[in-house]
C-alpha positions as CSV (number, residue, x, y, z in Angstrom):
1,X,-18.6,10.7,16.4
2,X,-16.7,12.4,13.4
3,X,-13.1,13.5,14.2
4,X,-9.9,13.5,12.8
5,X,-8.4,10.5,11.5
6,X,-9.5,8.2,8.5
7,X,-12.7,6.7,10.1
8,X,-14.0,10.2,10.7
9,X,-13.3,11.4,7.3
10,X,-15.3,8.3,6.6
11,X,-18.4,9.0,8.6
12,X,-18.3,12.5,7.4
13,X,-18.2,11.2,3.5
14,X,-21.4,9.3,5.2
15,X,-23.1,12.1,6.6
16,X,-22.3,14.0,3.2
17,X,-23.8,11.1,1.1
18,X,-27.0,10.9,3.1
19,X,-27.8,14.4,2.7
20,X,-27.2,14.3,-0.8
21,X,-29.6,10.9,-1.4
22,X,-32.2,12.8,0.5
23,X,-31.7,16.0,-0.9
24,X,-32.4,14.0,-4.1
25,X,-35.7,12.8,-2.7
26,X,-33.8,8.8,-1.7
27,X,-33.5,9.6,2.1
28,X,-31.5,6.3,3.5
29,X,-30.4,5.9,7.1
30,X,-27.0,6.4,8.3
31,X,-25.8,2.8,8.8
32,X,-26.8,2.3,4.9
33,X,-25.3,5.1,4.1
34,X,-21.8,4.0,6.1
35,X,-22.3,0.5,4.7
36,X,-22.4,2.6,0.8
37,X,-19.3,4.5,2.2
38,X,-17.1,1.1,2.9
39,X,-18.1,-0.5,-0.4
40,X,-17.1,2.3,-1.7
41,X,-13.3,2.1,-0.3
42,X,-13.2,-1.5,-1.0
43,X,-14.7,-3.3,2.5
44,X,-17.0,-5.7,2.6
45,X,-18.9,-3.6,5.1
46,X,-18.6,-0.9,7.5
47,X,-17.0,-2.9,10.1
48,X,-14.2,-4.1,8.6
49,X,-13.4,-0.7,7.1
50,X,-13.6,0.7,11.0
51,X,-11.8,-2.3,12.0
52,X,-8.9,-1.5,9.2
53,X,-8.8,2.2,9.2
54,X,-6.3,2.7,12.7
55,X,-4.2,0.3,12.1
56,X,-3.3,2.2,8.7
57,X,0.1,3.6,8.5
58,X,0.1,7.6,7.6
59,X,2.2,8.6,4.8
60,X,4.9,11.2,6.1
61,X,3.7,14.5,5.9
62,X,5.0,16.6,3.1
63,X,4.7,20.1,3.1
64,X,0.9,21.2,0.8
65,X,3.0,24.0,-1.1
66,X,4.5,20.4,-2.9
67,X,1.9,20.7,-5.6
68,X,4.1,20.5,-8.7
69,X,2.6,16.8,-9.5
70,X,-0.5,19.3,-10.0
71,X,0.7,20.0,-13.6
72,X,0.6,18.6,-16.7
73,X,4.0,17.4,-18.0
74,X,5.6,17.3,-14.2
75,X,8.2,14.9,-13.5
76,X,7.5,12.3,-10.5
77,X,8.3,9.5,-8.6
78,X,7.4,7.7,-6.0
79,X,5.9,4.4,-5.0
80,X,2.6,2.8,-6.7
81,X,1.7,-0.7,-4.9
82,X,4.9,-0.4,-3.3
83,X,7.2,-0.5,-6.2
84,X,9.0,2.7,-6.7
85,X,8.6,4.8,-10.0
86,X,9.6,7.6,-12.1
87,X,7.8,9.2,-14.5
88,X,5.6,12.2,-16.7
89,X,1.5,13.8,-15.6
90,X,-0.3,13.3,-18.3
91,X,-3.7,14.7,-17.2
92,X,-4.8,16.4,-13.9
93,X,-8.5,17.6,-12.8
94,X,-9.7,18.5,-9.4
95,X,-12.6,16.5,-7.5
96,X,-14.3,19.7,-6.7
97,X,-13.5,21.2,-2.9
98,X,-12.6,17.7,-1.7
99,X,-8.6,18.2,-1.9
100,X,-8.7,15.1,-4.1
101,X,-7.4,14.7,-7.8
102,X,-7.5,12.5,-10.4
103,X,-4.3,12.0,-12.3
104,X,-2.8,9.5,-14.8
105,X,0.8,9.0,-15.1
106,X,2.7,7.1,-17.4
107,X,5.7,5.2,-16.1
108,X,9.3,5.4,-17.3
109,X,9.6,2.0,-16.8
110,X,6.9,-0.1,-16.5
111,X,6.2,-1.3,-12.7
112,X,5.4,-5.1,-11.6
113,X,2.2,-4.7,-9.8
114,X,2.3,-8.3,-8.5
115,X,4.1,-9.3,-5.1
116,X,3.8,-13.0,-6.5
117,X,7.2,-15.0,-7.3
118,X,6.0,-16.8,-10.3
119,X,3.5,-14.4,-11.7
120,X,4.0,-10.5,-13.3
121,X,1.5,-8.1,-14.0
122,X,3.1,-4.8,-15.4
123,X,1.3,-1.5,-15.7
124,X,3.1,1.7,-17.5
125,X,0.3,3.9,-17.2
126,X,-1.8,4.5,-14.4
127,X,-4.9,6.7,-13.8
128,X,-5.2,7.5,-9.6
129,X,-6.7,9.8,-7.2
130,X,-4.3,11.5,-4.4
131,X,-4.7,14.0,-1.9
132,X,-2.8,17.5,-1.8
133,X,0.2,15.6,-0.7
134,X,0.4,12.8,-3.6
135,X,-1.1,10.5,-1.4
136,X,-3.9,8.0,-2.6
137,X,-6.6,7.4,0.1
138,X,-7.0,3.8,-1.2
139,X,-4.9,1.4,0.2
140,X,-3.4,-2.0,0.1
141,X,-4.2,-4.9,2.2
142,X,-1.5,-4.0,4.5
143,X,-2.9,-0.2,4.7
144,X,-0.1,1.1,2.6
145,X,-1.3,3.9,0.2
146,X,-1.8,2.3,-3.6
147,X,0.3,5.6,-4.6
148,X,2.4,8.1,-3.3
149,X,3.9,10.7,-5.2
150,X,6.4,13.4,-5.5
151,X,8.6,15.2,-7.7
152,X,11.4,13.2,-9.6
153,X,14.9,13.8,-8.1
């Protein structure tokens, strides 16, 4: 069943991708295609996507008229891999009708992307896709978003 929620949006991205590989003269059946969808995001297969997908925490809903991350130049901040940022959009383009768009940001500062004591791994520039809301559908091992964004303060 498709619903609401992450796992439905999932099965739907299925259902989308099946009729595309048969459109294309590829037909493949819907567990392939839900196995494709959780490689896809990351999973080893489609059960452990399911399996992951509830337990994920839901960003706080902002507001979809807070676009201005939408535009080249825009100042932002927020979190990427749980370390918080500030910095400039350098490019923006749309995913087509998904809602989803691609954006690279450079950092102010740059931003430790390692949780490990004795090891760094710094990234000042960072190419993402995010929802309407500055969220990024991928997400961490413990189901936090890999970015969330916002306008600088």
């Amino acid at each position: 069943m498709t619903g609401p929620g992450p796992t439905g949006d999932y099965k739907a991205q299925a259902k989308r991708l099946r009729s595309a590989m048969a459109s294309q003269g590829t037909p493949i059946s819907h567990s392939r295609a839900l196995e494709l969808i959780a490689e896809a995001h990351g999973a080893r297969d489609w059960n452990t996507l399911a399996a992951r997908t509830p337990a994920m925490p839901q960003a706080a809903p902002r507001p979809a008229t807070n676009r201005a991350f939408l535009q080249v130049g825009a100042r932002v901040g927020g979190h990427y891999l749980g370390q918080p940022f500030t910095g400039e959009v350098l490019a923006v383009s749309s995913l087509g009708n998904s809602g989803r768009y691609k954006l690279e940001i450079h950092f102010d500062e740059p931003v430790d992307v390692v949780t490990f004591d004795s090891f760094s791994a710094f990234r000042r520039r960072i190419r993402a896709t995010v929802d309407g809301t500055g969220t990024s559908p991928q997400r961490t091992s413990n189901g936090q978003p890999h970015l969330v964004i916002g306008t600088a303060d």
